[in-house]
C-alpha positions, 0 to 999 in steps of 0.5 A: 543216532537214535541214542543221541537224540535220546540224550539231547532230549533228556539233557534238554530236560523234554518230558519223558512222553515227548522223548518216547515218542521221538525216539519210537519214530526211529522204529520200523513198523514191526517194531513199532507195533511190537512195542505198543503191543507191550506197552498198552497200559497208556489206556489208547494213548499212542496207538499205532496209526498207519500211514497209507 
């Protein structure tokens, strides 16, 4: 599902910014925490928020 909804944003020409931030909802939030770790050059930007 999570490669689906990836093609429809593209093909629906949705920005890049707007497609990762779907697509990372998919993640648990291991993986979440794993990828925004690897990926901290946003400056802040897209920061983890954990939901009580």
């Amino acid at each position: 599902m999570m490669m689906i909804e990836g093609i429809l944003s593209v093909l629906e020409g949705e920005a890049p910014r707007t497609i990762e931030q779907k697509l990372v909802s998919y993640l648990s939030m291991e993986e979440r925490r794993k990828f925004f770790k690897e990926n901290n050059s946003d400056k802040g930007e897209g920061e983890l928020v954990e939901e009580a």
